[in-house]
Short mmCIF file of the C-alpha atoms (twelve columns), coordinates in Angstrom:
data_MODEL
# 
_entry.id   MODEL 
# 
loop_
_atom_site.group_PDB 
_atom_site.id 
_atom_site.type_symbol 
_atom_site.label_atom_id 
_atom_site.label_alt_id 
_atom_site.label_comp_id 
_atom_site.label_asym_id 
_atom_site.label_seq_id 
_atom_site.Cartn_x 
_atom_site.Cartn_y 
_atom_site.Cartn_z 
_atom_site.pdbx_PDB_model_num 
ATOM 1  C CA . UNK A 1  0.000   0.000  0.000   1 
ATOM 2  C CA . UNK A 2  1.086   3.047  -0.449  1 
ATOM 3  C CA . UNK A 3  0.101   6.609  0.658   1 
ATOM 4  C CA . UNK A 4  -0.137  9.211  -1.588  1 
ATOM 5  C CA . UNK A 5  -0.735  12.179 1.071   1 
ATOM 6  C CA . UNK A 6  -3.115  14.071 2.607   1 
ATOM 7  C CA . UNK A 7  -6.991  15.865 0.828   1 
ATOM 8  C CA . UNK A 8  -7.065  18.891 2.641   1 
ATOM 9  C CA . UNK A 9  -10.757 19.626 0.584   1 
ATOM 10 C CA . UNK A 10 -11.811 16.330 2.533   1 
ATOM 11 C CA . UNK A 11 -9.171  15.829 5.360   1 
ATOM 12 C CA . UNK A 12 -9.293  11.959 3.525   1 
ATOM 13 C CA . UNK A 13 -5.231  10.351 3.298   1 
ATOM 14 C CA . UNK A 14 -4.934  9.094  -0.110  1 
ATOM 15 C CA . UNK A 15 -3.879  5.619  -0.648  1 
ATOM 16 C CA . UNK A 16 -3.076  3.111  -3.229  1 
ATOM 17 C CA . UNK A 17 -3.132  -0.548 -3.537  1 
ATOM 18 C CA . UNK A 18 -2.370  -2.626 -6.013  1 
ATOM 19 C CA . UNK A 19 -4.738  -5.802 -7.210  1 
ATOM 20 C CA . UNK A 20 -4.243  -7.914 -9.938  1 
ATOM 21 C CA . UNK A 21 -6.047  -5.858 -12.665 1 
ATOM 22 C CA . UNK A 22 -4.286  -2.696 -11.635 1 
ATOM 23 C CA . UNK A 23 -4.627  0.004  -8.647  1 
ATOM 24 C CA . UNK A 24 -7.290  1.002  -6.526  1 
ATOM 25 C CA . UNK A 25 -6.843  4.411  -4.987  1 
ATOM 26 C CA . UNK A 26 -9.256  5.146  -1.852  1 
ATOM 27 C CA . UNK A 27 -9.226  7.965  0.712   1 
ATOM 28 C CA . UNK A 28 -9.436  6.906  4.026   1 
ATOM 29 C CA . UNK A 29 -10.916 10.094 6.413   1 
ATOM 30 C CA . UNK A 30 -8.650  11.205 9.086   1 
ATOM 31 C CA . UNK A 31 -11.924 10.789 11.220  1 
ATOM 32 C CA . UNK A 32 -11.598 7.238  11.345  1 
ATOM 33 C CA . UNK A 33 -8.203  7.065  12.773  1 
ATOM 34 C CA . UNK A 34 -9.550  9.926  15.896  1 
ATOM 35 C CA . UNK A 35 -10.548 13.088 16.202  1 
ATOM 36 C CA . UNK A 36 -8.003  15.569 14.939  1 
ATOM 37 C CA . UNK A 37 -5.171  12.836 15.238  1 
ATOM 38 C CA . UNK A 38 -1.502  14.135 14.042  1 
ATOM 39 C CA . UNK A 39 -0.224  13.513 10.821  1 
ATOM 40 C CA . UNK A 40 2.131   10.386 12.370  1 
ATOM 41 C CA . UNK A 41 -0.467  9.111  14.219  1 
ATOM 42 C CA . UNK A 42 -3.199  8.347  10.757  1 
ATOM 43 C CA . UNK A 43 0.344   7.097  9.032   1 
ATOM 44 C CA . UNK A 44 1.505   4.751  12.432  1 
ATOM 45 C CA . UNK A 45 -2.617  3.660  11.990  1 
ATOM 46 C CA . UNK A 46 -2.828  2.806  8.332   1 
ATOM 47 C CA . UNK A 47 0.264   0.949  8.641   1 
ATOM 48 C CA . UNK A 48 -1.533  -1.311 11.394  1 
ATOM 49 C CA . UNK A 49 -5.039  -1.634 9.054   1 
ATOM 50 C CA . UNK A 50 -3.355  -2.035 6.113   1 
ATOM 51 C CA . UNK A 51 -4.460  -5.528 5.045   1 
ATOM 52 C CA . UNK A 52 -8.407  -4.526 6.402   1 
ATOM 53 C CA . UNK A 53 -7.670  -1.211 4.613   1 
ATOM 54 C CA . UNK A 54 -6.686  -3.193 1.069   1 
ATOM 55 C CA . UNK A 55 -9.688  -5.605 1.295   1 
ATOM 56 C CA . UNK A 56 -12.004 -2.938 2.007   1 
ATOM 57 C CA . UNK A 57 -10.974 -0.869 -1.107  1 
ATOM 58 C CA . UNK A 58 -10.981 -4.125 -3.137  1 
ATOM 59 C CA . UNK A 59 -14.513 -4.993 -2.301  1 
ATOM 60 C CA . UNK A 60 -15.620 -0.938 -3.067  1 
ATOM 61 C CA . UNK A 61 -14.251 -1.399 -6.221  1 
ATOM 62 C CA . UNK A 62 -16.269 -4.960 -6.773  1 
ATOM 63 C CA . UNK A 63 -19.180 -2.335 -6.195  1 
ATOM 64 C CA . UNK A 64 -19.548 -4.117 -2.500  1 
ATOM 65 C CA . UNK A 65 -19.835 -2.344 1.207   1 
ATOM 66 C CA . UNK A 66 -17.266 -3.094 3.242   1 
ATOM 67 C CA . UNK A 67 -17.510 -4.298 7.110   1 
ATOM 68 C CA . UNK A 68 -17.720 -0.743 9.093   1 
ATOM 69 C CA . UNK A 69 -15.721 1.307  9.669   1 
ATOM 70 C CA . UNK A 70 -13.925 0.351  6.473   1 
ATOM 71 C CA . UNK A 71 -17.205 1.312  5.148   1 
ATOM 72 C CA . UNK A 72 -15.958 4.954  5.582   1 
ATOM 73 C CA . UNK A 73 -13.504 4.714  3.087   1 
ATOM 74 C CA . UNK A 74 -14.603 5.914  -0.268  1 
ATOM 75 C CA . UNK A 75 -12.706 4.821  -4.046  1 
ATOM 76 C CA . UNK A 76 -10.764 7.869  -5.599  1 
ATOM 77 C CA . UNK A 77 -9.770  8.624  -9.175  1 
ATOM 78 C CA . UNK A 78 -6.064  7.933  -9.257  1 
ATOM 79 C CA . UNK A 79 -3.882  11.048 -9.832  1 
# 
């Protein structure tokens, strides 16, 4: 996985993962992680979620809900 930075517009961390018919960007709100947590503390927090993170943007983009709270997370257009 890997994270592309921070949506200020949505306060959302952009991430990517890869599947085997190419990426699958997602933005994952900083809301999810606490409220107002620092910068290190969403990055220290996806890197502990990653593999629920990945399978939750995987099953978005099979146009399926994930389990909450990865429902939160919402598919991006990759930039």
């Amino acid at each position: 996985m890997d994270v592309l930075g921070i949506e200020p517009n949505t306060r959302s961390y952009r991430v990517r993962v890869q599947r085997g018919d190419g990426p699958v960007v997602g933005l994952i709100p900083e809301t999810l992680v606490g409220a107002m947590p620092r910068h290190h503390d969403v990055y220290d927090w996806i890197a502990r979620h990653a593999d629920r993170i990945e399978a939750a943007l995987i099953t978005l983009a099979a146009g399926q809900t994930p389990r909450p709270p990865y429902d939160q997370l919402r598919l991006a257009k990759e930039s």
